[in-house]
Residue, then its C-alpha position, 0 to 999 in steps of 0.5 A: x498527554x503525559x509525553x515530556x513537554x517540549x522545549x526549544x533545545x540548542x543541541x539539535x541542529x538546524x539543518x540535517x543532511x543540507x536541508x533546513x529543518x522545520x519547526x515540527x521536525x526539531x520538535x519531533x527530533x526532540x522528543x526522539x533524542x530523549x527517548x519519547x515514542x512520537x506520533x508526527x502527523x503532517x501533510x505529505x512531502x513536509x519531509x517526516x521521512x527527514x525524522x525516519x532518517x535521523x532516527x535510522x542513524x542515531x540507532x547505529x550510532x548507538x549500537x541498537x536495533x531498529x525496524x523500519x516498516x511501510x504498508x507494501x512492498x515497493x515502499x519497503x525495497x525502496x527504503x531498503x535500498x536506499x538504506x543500503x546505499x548509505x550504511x552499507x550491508x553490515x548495518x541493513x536487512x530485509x524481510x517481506x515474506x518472499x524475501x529475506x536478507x540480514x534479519x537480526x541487522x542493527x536496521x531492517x526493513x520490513x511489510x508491517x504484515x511481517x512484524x505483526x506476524x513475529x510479534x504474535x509468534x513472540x519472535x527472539x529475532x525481535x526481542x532487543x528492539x529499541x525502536x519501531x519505524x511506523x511509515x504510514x500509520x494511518x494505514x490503521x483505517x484500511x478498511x481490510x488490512x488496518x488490523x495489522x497495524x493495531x495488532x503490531x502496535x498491540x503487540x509490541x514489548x512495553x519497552x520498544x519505542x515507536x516512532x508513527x509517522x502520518x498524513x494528515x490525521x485528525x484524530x492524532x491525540x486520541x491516536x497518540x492517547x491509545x498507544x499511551x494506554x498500552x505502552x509508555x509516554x507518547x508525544x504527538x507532533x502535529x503540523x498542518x501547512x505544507x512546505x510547498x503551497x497546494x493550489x486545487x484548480x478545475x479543467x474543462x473546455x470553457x476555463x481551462x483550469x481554474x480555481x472553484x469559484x472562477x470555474x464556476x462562474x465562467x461555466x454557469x454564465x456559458x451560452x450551453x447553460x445560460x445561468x445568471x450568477x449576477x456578474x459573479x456576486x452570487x455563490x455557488x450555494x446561492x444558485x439554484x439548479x434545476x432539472x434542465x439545467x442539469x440536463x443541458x450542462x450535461x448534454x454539453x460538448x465537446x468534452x475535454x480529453x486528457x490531451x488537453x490537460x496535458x498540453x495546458x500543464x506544458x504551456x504554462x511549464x507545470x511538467x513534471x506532470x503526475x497524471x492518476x487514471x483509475x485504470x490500468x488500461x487507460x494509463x497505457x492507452x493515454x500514454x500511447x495517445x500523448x506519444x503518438x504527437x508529444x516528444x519532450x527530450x533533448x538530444x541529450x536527454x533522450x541519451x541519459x535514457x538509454x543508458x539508464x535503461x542499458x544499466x537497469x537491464x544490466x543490474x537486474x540480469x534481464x534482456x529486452x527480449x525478457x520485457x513484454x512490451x519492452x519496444x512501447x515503453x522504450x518509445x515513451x521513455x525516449x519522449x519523456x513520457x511514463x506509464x505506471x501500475x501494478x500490473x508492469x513488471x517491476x523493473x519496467x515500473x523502477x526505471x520509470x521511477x529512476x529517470x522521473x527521479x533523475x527528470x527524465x519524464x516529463x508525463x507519468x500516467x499512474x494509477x493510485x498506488x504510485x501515491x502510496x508505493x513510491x515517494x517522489x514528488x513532481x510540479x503537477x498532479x493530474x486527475x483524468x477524473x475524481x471518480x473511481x470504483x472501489x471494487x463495489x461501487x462508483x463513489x467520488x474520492x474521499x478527502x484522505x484519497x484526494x490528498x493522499x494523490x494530490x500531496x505529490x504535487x510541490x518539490x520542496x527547494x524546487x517550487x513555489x507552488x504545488x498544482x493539482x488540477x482536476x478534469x470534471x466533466x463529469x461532475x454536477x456544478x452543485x456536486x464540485x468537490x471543495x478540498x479540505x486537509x481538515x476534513x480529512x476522515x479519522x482514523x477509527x480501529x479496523x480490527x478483526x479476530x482471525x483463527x491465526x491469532x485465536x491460537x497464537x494467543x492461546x499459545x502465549x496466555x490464559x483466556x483472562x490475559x486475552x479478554x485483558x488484551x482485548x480491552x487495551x485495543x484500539x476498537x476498545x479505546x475508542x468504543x469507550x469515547x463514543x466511536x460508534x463505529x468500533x467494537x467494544x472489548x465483550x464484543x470483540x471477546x464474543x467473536x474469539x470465544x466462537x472461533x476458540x469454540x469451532x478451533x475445538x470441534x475442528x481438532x485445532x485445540x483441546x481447552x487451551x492445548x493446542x493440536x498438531x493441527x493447531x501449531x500449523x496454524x499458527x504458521x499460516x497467515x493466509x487462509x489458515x483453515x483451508x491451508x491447515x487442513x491441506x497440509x493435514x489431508x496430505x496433499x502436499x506429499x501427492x502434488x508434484x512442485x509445480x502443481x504445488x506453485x498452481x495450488x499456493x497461487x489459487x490460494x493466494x490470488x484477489x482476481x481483478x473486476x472481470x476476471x473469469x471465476x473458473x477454469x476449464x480444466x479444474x487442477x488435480x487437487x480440486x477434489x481434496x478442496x471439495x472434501x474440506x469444504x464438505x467437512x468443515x460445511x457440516x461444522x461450521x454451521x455460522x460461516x466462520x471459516x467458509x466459503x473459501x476465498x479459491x481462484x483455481x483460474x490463476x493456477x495454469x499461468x503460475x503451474x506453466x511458469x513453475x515447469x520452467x516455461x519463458x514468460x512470453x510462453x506463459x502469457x500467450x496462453x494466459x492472458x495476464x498482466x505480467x505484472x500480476x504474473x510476478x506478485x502472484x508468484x511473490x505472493x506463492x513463495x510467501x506462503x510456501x515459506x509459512x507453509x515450509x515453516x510449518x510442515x514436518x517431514x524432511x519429504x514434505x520440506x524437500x518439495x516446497x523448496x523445489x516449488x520455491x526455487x521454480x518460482x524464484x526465477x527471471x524476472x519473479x526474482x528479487x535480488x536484495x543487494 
């Protein structure tokens, strides 16, 4: 690497904001301070937020610019609020797409989809960049949306420097040598232990939770299986398992329940408890079981929670009344027990996580993205099972999953120890899982050419530019150093010279020149063929705002495993969309840009919301998580302001605000303050 050696400096202090710093976050501060972009990989809760931090204020202090970036939301208005809070609304903005506040502040937050969109259209807001904030990097493996992230680095003026900041990735180097190739010196900071210890036990009936080897003893020498593992000395790959033994530890029972583990964490004073249920169901269901005998607060405590959920009310303009469910969650929170998943409404999930954050919860049933979308650690983590379904199959967790959940367990200054125990039931004894940071999956480029950047790179280069840019990404990269996997830089130019080919014969572009129809995509981020041609057919002028709010919905909306494909009563602009999709049938003879990804069944709820009806009105005729009701309409005002952007007429312009502004409302409104 041709990253600046590092040397033990004497001007860096030991300690930051009152914590003492480790050995990898003086390196990583180091090479920040003399201006290295940095690529720091470490386990999560070592504390890289720590060097984030120190970074935000070394650019106000210099009086430059920064952009802070996380894969979701959530992580982004956390950030920002917590940055607000510390610098004050000077120094502090925010973008997400349905959100903006102080775009051209000395520090803004933002999705990496928003960077990677300004990046492509060479956005002057972001031209005086110094720095660029990769929270999550390793979200470049995300099978669906880790292009964005390649592209956004790819994109990126050779002058801004980039601070990426990982869990565990084993392939930091080669990671760390590929943004090198494109843009300037990069110093890899790599640390593997974590600051509080993380101990994997197992639970079941016969051991309660125990560590591998125990729990493997103890449950093949029980009476239901009848293996003999020589007092022990025989290991697991000794045994042999043949087809009844199976059978019988299958056939066994009883088997444990989450009640169980629960109650084994409060005996032995391992609460605060992350409890992880692949479902949004079981997460509510379970919690209603524990609350049915558990009570975990004080007199006094059970005080701090009324007036926290008095306050979060309060903030956010809302009533009781306006919270589904609002007497469940009350209930629970007053027992010390949580529930949280995307499909709660926003503010349910954000006092959840202030009175865990003030130690108020005792249990929190979460599914998955509380590990990605909220950064609190807690004692304990729990696993109701280490299956889950990926949308395709059932398929174990991988190991960056199990980490990725199970590295919440262990509060730095708090712990000793970090537990993570995991109820296996239905887990084969040959089939336990043996939990490796090392093995953790590499990370390998996951990029895909879309028409959006097939005419924003012809807006900005010449056809050899481009091929010359495709050669400098990541899929590129590690193509050259034998990544199977990965696309080389010809292949990757074959799939844009066919969608160059069918921009041309559908009147997107001429040669180079890009058409009327071509400049509208190069606003939209979002099915930018169907929605281009729905603003060329005209259909926005014949749809009346809230009608409009329904068609954005369809458009945007990834229906859950379940959820009904049709609507009984198709929208008035279904015909138009079987007029396009006729069209660009007869064209698009390779599948390039159909079939559409339409969910026309989402579209009475968001219409019934946008003619102004109260959200316990639209649920009771739309079974709907109210959750999913607000991203939704977050999601629809995301890509009616692509679609504002992209318009021309004052008419057209005029009816998407009112779309916007009748969305925007209740409890779909995000206030940034």
């Amino acid at each position: 690497m041709a990253a600046k050696k590092y040397q033990r400096p004497n001007a860096l202090p030991y300690k930051y904001r009152g914590l003492v710093l480790d050995e990898f976050q003086r390196q990583a501060l180091w090479h920040i301070q003399n201006n290295t972009s940095t690529l720091v990989s470490a386990p999560t809760g070592t504390g890289k937020t720590l060097i984030a931090d120190f970074l935000v204020e070394k650019t106000i202090d210099a009086r430059q610019r920064l952009i802070y970036t996380a894969p979701i939301k959530a992580l982004v208005n956390q950030k920002y609020r917590e940055f607000f809070r510390l610098y004050g609304k000077r120094y502090i903005g925010i973008v997400t797409g349905d959100v903006s506040h102080q775009q051209t502040a000395p520090v803004v937050v933002m999705t990496t989809e928003i960077l990677r969109n300004m990046l492509i259209r060479d956005d002057s807001r972001i031209s005086d960049i110094s720095w660029v904030i990769f929270d999550e990097i390793h979200y470049l493996n995300h099978p669906e949306r880790g292009t964005v992230w390649e592209e956004a680095i790819l994109f990126l003026p050779r002058a801004t420097h980039i601070l990426g900041l990982s869990a565990t990735i084993p392939n930091a180097e080669q990671l760390g040598a590929w943004i090198e190739s494109i843009s300037q010196p990069v110093a890899v900071v790599e640390h593997t232990e974590r600051a509080v210890p993380l101990r994997h036990m197992y639970f079941n009936s016969h051991c309660q939770a125990v560590e591998s080897e125990d729990f493997l003893q103890a449950m093949l020498e029980a009476p239901s299986l009848g293996t003999d593992t020589k007092g022990g000395t025989l290991g697991l790959r000794e045994l042999s398992f043949d087809r009844s033994t199976l059978n019988n530890y299958r056939s066994r029972g009883p088997f444990t329940t989450h009640l169980d583990l629960v109650h084994y964490a409060a005996s032995k004073r391992l609460f605060p408890c992350l409890y992880f249920v692949f479902s949004r169901q079981g997460c509510e269901e379970k919690a209603q079981e524990l609350a049915a005998g558990a009570n975990y607060l004080s007199a006094n405590e059970k005080e701090a929670v009324r007036v926290t959920i008095r306050r979060k009310l309060q903030e956010a303009g809302l009533t009781a009344n306006d919270i589904p469910k609002y007497g469940i969650w009350q209930r629970q929170w007053l027992r010390g027990i949580g529930v949280h998943h995307a499909g709660l409404l926003p503010l349910v999930r954000e006092i959840t996580e202030h009175l865990l954050e003030r130690r108020l919860l005792r249990v929190i049933y979460a599914t998955e993205t509380f590990a990605v979308g909220v950064n609190m650690p807690v004692r304990t983590v729990c696993f109701d099972t280490l299956i889950k379904y990926d949308g395709e199959e059932l398929r174990s967790l991988t190991q960056h999953e199990y980490f990725q959940m199970a590295g919440r367990a262990g509060r730095r200054g708090w712990d000793k120890l970090g537990t993570a125990i995991s109820r296996i039931d239905e887990v084969a004894p040959h089939q336990l899982p043996t939990w490796d940071e090392d093995d953790v999956e590499p990370i390998r480029s996951r990029i895909s050419i879309s028409f959006n950047m097939v005419v924003n790179l012809l807006s900005r280069f010449t056809p050899k530019e481009i091929e010359v840019l495709l050669h400098k990404t990541l899929s590129s990269f590690q193509n050259r150093q034998g990544v199977l996997e990965t696309r080389s830089a010809s292949e990757l130019m074959n799939d844009f010279n066919e969608k160059w080919i069918l921009l041309q014969r559908l009147g997107y572009v001429e040669g180079t020149e890009l058409l009327s129809k071509g400049n509208i995509c190069r606003n939209i981020y979002v099915q930018e063929i169907l929605v281009t041609e729905l603003i060329a057919s005209g259909l926005i002028l014949e749809l009346d705002p809230a009608d409009l709010a329904g068609l954005a919905a369809a458009l945007v909306y990834s229906p859950r495993s379940g959820e009904p494909p049709f609507t009984l009563s198709p929208p008035r602009w279904m015909p138009a969309i079987d007029v396009i999709h006729e069209k660009l049938s007869r064209v698009d003879t390779k599948r390039l840009a159909t079939p559409f990804s339409l969910y026309p069944a989402i579209s009475p709820a968001i219409t019934a919301w946008a003619k102004d009806l109260t959200l316990r009105e639209v649920l009771k005729e739309h079974p709907l998580d109210p959750g999913d009701l607000v991203s939704v309409c977050r999601q629809s005002i995301d890509l009616l302001r692509q679609i504002i952007t992209a318009v021309t007429r004052t008419s057209e312009k005029d009816k998407i605000s009112e779309s916007i502004t009748r969305l925007d409302r209740g409890v779909v409104r995000v206030i940034a303050n």
